[in-house]
VEXGU-214762 format. One record per residue (C-alpha): residue in one letter; x, y, z. Coordinates in steps of 0.001 Angstrom, whole numbers, plus 500000, padded with zeros to 6 digits. Layout:
residues N
AXYZ;...
//
This chain:
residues 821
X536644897239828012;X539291894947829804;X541398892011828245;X540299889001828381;X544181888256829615;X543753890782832262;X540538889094833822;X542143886149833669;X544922886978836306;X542475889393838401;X541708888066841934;X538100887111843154;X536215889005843552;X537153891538841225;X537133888777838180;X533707887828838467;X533137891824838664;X534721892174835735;X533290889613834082;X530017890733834653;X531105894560833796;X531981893248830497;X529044891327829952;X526875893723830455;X528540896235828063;X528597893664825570;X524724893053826010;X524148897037825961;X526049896853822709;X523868894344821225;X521198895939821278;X521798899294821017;X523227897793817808;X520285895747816826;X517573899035817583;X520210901253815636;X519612899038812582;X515799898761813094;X516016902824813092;X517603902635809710;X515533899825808162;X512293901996809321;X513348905479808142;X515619904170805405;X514217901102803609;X510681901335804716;X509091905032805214;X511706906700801881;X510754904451799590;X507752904317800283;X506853908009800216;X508624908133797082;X506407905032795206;X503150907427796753;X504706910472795642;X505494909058792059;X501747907531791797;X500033910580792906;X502419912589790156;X501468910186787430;X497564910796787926;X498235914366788161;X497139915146784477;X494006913522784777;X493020915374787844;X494069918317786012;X491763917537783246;X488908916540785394;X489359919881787632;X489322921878784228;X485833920395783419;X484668920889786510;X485846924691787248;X483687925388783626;X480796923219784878;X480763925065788171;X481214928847786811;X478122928114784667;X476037926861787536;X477354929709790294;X476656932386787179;X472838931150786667;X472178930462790115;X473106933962791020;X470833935292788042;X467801933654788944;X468408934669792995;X468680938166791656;X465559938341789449;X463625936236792242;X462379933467789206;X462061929669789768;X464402927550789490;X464555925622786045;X466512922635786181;X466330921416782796;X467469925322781315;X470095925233783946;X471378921982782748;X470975923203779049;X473491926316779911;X476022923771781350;X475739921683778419;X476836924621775983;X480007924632777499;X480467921025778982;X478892917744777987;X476880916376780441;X478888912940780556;X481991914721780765;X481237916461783912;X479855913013785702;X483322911268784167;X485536914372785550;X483346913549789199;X484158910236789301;X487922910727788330;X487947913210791412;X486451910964793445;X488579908154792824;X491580910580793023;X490544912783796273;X489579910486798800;X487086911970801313;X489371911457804324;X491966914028804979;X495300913211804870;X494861911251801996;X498678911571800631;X499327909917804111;X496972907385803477;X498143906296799995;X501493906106801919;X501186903657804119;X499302901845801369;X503157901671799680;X504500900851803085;X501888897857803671;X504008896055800976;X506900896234802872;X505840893864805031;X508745890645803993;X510968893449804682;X510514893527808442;X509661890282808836;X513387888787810110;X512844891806813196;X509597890527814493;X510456887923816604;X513486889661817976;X511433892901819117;X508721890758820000;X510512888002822033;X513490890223823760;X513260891354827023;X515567894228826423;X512624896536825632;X510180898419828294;X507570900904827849;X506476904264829680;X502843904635830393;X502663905977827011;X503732903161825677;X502704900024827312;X499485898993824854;X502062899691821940;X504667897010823471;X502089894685824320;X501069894829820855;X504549894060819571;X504277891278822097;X501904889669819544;X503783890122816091;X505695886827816446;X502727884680816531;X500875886983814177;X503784886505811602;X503858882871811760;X499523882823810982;X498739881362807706;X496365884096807136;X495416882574803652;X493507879784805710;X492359881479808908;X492181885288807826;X492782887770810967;X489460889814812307;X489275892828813799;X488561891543817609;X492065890086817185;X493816893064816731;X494233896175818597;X492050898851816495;X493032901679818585;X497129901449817473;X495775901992814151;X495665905590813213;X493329907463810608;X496001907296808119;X496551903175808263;X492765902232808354;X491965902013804946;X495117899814804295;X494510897438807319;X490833897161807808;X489174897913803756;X491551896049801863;X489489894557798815;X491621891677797725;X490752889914801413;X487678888414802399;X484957890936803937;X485630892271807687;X489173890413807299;X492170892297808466;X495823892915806540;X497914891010808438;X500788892712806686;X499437896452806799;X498394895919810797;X502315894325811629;X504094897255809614;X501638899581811027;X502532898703814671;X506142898686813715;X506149902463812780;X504220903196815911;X507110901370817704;X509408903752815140;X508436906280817007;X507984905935820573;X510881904321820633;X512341907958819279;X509906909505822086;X511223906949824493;X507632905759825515;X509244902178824730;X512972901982825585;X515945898821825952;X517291897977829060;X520447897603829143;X521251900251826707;X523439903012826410;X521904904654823759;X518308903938824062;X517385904003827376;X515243905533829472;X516056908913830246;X513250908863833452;X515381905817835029;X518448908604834661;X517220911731836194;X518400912546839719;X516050911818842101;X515310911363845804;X517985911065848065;X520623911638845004;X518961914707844066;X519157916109847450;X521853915088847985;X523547917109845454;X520841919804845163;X522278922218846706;X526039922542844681;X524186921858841074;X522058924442841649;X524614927043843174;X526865926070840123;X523707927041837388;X522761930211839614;X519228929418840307;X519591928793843963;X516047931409844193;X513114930112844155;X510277929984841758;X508941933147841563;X511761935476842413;X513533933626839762;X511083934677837386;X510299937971838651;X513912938741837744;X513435937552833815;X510299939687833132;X512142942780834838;X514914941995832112;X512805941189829210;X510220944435830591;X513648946567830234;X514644945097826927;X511250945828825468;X511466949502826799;X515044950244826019;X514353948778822382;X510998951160821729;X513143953957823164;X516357953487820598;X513772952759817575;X512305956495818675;X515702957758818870;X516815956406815386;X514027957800813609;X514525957282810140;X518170955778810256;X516602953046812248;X517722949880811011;X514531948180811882;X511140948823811217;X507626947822812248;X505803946315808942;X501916945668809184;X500744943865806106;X497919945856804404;X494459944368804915;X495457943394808572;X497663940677810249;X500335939920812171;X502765942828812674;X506685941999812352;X510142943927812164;X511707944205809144;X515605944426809678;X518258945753807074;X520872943066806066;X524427943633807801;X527012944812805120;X530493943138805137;X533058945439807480;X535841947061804863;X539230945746805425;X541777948858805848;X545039949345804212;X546839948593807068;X544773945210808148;X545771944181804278;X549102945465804896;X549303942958807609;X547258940135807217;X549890939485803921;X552964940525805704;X552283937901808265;X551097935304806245;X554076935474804153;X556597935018807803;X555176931855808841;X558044929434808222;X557056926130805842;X556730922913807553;X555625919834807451;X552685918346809444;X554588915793811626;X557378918382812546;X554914920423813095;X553435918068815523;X556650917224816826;X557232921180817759;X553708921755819349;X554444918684821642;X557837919904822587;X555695923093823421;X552692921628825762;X553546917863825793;X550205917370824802;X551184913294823316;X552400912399827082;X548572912391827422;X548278909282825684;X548858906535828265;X548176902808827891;X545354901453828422;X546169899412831117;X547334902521833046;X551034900810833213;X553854903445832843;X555044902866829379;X558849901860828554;X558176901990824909;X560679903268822523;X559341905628819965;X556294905874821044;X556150910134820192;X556847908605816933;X554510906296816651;X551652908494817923;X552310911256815278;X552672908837812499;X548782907641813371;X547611911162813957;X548871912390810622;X547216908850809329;X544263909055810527;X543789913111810041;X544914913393806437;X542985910004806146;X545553908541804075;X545585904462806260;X548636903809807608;X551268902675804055;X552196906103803517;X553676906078807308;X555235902565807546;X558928902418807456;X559728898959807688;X563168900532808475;X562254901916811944;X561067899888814722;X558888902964815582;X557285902901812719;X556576898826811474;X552817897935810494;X552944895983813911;X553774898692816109;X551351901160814685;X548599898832815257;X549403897778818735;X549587901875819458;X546825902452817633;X544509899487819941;X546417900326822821;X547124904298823316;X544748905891821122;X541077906526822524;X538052908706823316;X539512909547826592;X543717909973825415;X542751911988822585;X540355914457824614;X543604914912826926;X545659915444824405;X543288917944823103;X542515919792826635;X546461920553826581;X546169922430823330;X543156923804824332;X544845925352827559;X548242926751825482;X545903928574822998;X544395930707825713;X547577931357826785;X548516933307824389;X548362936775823756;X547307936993819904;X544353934465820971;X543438936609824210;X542626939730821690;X540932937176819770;X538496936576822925;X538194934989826277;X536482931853825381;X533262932667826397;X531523933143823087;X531573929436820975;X529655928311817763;X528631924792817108;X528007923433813729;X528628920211811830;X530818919166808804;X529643916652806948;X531528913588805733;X530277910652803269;X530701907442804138;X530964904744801256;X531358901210803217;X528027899327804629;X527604900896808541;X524460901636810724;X526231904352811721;X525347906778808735;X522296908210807317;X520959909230803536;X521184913154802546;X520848913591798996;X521979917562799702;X525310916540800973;X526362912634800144;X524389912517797093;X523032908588796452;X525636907556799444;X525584908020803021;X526944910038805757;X527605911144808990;X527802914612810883;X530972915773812960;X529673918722815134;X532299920731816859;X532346923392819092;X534676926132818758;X535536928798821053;X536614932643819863;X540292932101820515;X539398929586817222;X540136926349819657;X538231922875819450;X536969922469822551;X534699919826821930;X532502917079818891;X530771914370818584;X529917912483815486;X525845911668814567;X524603909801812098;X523262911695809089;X522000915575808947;X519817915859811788;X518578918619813501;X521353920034815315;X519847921503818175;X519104917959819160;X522756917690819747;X524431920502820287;X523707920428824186;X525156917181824544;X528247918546822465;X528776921507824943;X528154919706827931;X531257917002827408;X533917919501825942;X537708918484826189;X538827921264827923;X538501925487828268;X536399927707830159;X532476927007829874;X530990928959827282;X528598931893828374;X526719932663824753;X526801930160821482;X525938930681818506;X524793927776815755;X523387928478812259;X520023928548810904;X517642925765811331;X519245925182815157;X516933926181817370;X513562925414819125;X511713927191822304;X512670924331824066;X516016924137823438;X516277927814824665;X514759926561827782;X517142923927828328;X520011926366827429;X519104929337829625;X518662927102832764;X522214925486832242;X523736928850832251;X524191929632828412;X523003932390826010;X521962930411822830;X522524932528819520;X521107931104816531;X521103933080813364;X517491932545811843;X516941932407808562;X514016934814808375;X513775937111811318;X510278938206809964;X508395934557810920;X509884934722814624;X507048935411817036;X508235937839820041;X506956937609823718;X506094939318826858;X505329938829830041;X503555940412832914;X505540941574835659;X504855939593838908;X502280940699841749;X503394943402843722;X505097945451840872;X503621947741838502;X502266946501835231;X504253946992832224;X502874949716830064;X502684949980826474;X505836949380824181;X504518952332821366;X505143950945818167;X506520947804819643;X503366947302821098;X501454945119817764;X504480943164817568;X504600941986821024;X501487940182821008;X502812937010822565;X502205936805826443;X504541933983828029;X502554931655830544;X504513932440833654;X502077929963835983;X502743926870833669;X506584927428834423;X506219927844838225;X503964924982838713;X506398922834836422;X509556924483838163;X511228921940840582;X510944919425838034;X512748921348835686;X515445922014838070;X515999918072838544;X516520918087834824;X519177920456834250;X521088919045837588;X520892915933835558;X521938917544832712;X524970919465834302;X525971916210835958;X525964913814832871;X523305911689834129;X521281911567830975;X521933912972827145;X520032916062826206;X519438914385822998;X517010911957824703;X515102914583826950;X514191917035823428;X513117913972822041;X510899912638824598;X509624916264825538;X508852917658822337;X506653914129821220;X506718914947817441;X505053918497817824;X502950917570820515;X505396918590823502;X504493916964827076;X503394919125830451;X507580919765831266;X508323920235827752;X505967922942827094;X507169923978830538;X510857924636829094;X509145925881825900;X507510929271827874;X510477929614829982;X512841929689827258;X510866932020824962;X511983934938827606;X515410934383826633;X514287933623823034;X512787937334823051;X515964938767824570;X517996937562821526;X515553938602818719;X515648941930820534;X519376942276820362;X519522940967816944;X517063943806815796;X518643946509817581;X517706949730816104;X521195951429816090;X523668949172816950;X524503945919815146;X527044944501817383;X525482941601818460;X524426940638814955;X528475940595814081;X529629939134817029;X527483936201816224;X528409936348812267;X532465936447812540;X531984933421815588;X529926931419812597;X532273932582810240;X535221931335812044;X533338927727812221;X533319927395808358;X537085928726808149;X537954926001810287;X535557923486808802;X537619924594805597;X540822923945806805;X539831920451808506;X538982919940804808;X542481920362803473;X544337918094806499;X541567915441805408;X542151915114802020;X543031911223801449;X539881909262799913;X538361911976798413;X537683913282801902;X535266909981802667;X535163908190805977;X535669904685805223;X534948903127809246;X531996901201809181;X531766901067813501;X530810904028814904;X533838904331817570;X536389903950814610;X534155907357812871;X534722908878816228;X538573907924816784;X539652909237813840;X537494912574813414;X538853913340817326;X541961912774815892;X541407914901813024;X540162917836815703;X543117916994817448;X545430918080814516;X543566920872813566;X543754921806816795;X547579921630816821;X547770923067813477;X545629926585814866;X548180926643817787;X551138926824815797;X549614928820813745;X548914931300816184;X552478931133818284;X554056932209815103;X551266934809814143;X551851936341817565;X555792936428817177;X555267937909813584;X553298940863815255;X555583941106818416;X558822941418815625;X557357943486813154;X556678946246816293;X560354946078817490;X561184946370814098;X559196950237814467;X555896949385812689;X553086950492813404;X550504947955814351;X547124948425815546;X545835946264818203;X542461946232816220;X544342944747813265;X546023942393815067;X542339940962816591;X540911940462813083;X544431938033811870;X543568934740811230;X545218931377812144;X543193929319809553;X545992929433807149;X547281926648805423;X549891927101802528;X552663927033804441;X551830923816805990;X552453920681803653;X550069918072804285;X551061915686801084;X553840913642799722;X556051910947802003;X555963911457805618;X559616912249807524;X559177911318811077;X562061912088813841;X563825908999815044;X566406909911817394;X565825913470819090;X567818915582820962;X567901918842822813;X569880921671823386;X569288925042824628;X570515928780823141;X570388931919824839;X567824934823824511;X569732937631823113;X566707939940823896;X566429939040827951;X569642936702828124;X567315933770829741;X566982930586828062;X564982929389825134;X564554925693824222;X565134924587820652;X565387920524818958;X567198919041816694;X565641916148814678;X567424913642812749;X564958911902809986;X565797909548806991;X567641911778804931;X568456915186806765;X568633916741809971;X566495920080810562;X566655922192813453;X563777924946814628;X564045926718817096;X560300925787819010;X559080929794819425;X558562930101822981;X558549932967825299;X561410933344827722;X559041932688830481;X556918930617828367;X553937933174828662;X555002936344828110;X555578937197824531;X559830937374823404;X560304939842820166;X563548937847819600;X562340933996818372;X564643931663817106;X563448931906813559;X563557935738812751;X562378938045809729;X563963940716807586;X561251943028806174;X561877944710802581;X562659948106802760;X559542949411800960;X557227947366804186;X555022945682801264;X556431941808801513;X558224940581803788;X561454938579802754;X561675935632805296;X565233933847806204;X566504931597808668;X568201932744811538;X572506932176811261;X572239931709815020;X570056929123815711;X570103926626812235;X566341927180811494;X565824925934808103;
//
């Protein structure tokens, strides 16, 4: 967003372009704004309380339906008993005896008073509970009422096929909300009868406190609105100009664009083949998994880990799989994880943030917004002091120093509007990202390939659009949803914040396709409650091996799929074969298939949010044509996962997946203790200050890990030249989620005037860098832990060790040499 000072002073025509630039954003704003908060009033003040009201009613006539379902369970016994006596002694029916026998047990007026309490209770229709539902909601009507003529007036919204009746009948609410329907009741020819589902007739059309045939004004308008409610979540109705509820169709490469770029997308995702030798190369794979799986359950016998279960009496057959015990922790893994842990030096956040930037110069990423080459004094200073505000969560008083220009209310501010953003702090956090995988302690920790996304979960106590209820996790308050991915050398590589708890396979695409920095992730894993067929889909054709852990393996359907004409059919999968039941529609995916390939080129290329597409495709249940298109496809891949998850002998997979996860909360625990001011609330009402300042929180954490890990590596690297013994499979299962060390409380020291110096290596004689920082009361020197070359890891650091003779605990000390304190 530009200045209105540096408009001012642009040239034509590049003012007027700006102008309108701005414009624009500002209208996409609006009303991405304005639809944000009719989402919330919908789902939040309408639909919840409403539900609950039903749900209370129908609890509070519970009793007497009990009572009347009592009387009429004796009444009926009684009748079945003598109607199956006189049908097995052939006799004539005898109404009046038959009514005598019921009468013994159950007075006659009782049973037609427990029928009419039924009746009254049980309405005919199905979907009563529904029904009764949007009888509560039809009384919500004043509640809505200020957002009728804005939806029904603006020309911001559009509709889809799908949706074009629906917006035409939101067309009308306006007028219909300014009828005096006490003097000119609405009919039925007036309104649009087929908007109205089964579930909202009896409130709109039979309501008994209007005139006969009349129509409930009030039911009909919130009726329509909850139909909008939704297609606007399907995107059959959508804004224009919006960022945020637009039309994904508009967005998706096509014509000229899409050919244009066809070619390189699809070479990048490795689907240049077409159609059906594409596919013929998935069933070979699943055909081979299916095999190789009967084969190892044969071979296991009865050490199998996995079984085939058929329920007794018939059914569907599924695997039963043991549960994974925890991996024991050896002596010498104990041995080192505390003789480590007890080397890392104490220090305080800032200097710690001080040393990691003297390390990758990861805050020279934050550049002014203007793009102007900065001659700002203090500005490392001033960046820190907002990180550590802003990540511990504390506001910016425990940073000022009235004292130091670098560190005035004034200047933090201006920094803060003027250096810190989406696009600074991602920088920043692609540097850190890049110097973990440098090193070697995170290289035995993996290669980045394998990430896990999840979300922590933060309440929010001040008025915002921006959040969403959970009573699970933010009690009677509200909340949003940080979801981060992180790799396995336990580096941030990417987040984004959502309103709420949703579903978080309906965002953890999006997350993984805009990540900060690294190398693109081959196989992610998310936790239970993640996952869909389509989502699979989506994730196979953009080149990634989705990994959920499901919560019950047992309920997961497996699939198969016939091998493509030319090739012989797959046999029989022996005891595999009742459990692979499931035959994937290969024809629905190659009739379907360019059009899926102009959706993950969109995808790949940021051209529309994956968020949008699952929403649109899966319709509430009822997925369109492409959807179920993505659904089949991805239910090969699907398959392939359950398979390695339930593999007979080897449980491999299953852990890989479990320590990724396990990493996630480790981290989500630490990102806990740097965000500890406030009780650990968010307290930004607009949704870019949430994001701002939980980037900057990943961007700390971040820093923290690295640190973390440099001196975890040179703990390892001086323990061996000391002559221990270290195993390299110890060494991958250390940690950098520690925290003790690090103090994250208390006043806030910030260096004010640094300067360098260098000392010599002793170990190769080359050159090591080291600062000296002067702050309010002391001056501290550390030695920053790099290599000689930078990469390579140096056995001689600045700080060193002296380990107790008996090797138990280590008894740290600074360095006489280099002034480490």
């Amino acid at each position: 967003m530009s200045k209105a000072q540096t408009i001012e002073r642009a040239p034509e025509p590049r003012r007027t372009a700006l102008l309108t630039a701005v414009v624009r954003q500002l209208e996409a704003q609006a009303v991405d704004d304005a639809l944000d908060l009719f989402a919330v009033l919908m789902a939040n003040r309408l639909i919840s309380p409403a539900r609950r009201a039903s749900e209370r009613e129908r609890l509070a006539m519970l009793p007497q339906l009990e009572k009347a379902a009592r009387i009429l369970a004796k009444a009926s016994k009684i009748l079945t008993e003598e109607l199956d006596l006189v049908a097995e002694h052939d006799a004539d029916l005898d109404v009046a005896a038959l009514w005598a026998a019921v009468e013994e047990a159950v007075p006659r007026t009782a049973v037609a008073g427990a029928m009419a309490t039924v009746e009254a209770l049980v309405p005919e229709d199905d979907g009563s509970a529904e029904a009764a539902m949007r009888e509560k909601l039809a009384l919500r009507y004043n509640t809505v009422r200020p957002f009728l003529a804005l939806l029904g007036e603006s020309d911001a919204l559009g509709a889809a096929p799908a949706g074009r009746r629906l917006l035409k009948a939101v067309r009308r609410l306006p007028a219909l909300s300014r009828r005096r329907v006490k003097d000119r009741p609405l009919l039925p020819r007036e309104v649009d009868a087929e908007l109205v589902p089964a579930m909202w007739k009896r409130p709109v059309f039979s309501n008994t406190k209007l005139p006969q045939g009349a129509v409930d004004r009030d039911a009909y308008v919130v009726c329509v609105l909850e139909q909008l409610h939704r297609a606007l979540n399907r995107r059959d109705v959508f804004a224009a100009p919006s960022n945020r509820w637009a039309d994904p169709r508009a967005r998706l490469l096509d014509g000229p664009r899409w050919e244009a770029m066809r070619a390189d997308v699809l070479a990048g995702l490795s689907l240049t083949e077409d159609a059906a030798e594409h596919l013929a190369q998935l069933t070979r794979g699943l055909d081979a998994a299916w095999r190789q799986m009967a084969d190892r359950l044969a071979e296991a016998g009865d050490d199998a880990k996995v079984e085939v279960v058929v329920p007794e009496g018939g059914g569907r057959a599924r695997l039963s799989v043991d549960k994974i015990g925890a991996v024991g922790e050896p002596e010498s893994l104990t041995w080192l994880k505390t003789t480590t842990e007890a080397m890392l030096p104490r220090i305080d956040l800032p200097d710690l943030l001080f040393e990691v930037h003297s390390w990758t110069g990861f805050l020279d990423s934050f550049g002014h917004v203007s793009d102007r080459r900065t001659r700002m004094e203090g500005l490392l200073v001033s960046l820190v002091a907002l990180l550590v505000s802003q990540s511990c969560n504390i506001g910016l008083t425990p940073v000022i120093d009235p004292e130091s220009k670098a560190l005035t209310r004034s200047r933090l501010s201006h920094v803060d509007q003027n250096y810190v953003r989406a696009d600074t702090l991602a920088a920043a956090n692609a540097a850190l990202i890049a110097a973990q995988s440098r090193i070697e302690l995170a290289q035995m920790w993996g290669g980045g390939l394998l990430a896990s996304v999840d979300g922590l979960r933060f309440v929010v106590p001040v008025k915002s659009i921006n959040t969403g209820p959970s009573p699970k996790y933010y009690g009677y308050k509200r909340g949003v949803t940080w979801l981060n991915a992180v790799n396995d050398q336990v580096a941030g590589i990417g987040a984004m914040v959502v309103r709420g708890t949703p579903r978080d396979s309906l965002y953890t695409l999006d997350t993984l396709l805009n990540l900060d920095g690294g190398v693109k992730p081959e196989m992610v894993a998310t936790d239970n409650a993640s996952y869909s067929d389509m989502a699979f889909g989506l994730y196979k054709m953009l080149g990634f091996r989705f990994a959920p852990r499901f919560r019950d393996l047992a309920d997961q359907r497996f699939w198969r799929a016939d091998l493509t004409d030319g090739e012989e059919p797959a046999a029989g999968y022996g005891p595999l074969e009742d459990v692979a039941c499931n035959k994937v529609n290969l024809e629905r995916i190659a009739t379907h298939w360019p059009a899926m390939l102009r959706v993950a080129g969109s995808l790949i290329t940021n051209q529309v949010r994956a968020y949008d597409l699952l929403r649109m495709f899966g319709r509430e249940g009822h997925p369109t044509p492409l959807g179920a298109a993505f659904a089949e496809y991805g239910r090969i891949d699907k398959t392939m996962h359950l398979l390695a998850l339930v593999d007979p002998m080897d449980d491999t997979y299953r852990r890989l997946m479990n320590r990724q996860l396990t990493v996630q909360e480790s981290r989500h625990r630490l990102a806990r203790a740097i965000c500890h001011g406030g009780r650990g609330q968010i307290r930004q009402a607009y949704r870019e200050g949430q994001e701002d300042q939980l980037a900057a929180l990943g961007l700390v954490l971040n820093a923290v890990v690295l640190w973390n890990t440099r001196y975890l590596d040179a703990a390892v690297a001086q323990l061996r030249a000391a002559g221990h013994d270290i195993k390299d499979e110890d060494v991958a299962r250390l940690s950098p989620l520690k925290d003790r060390h690090i103090n994250f409380l208390g006043r806030y020291l910030f260096n004010t005037r640094p300067a360098r110096r260098t000392a010599a290596c002793a170990h190769c004689a080359t050159r090591t860098q080291s600062s000296t920082w002067t702050t309010k009361n002391r001056t501290r020197t550390r030695g920053l832990s790099l290599a000689c070359d930078a990469e390579s890891a140096c056995p001689r650091r600045s700080v060193s060790w002296r380990i107790a003779p008996s090797g138990d605990v280590p008894s740290a000390h600074c360095s006489p040499t280099t002034g480490a304190d």
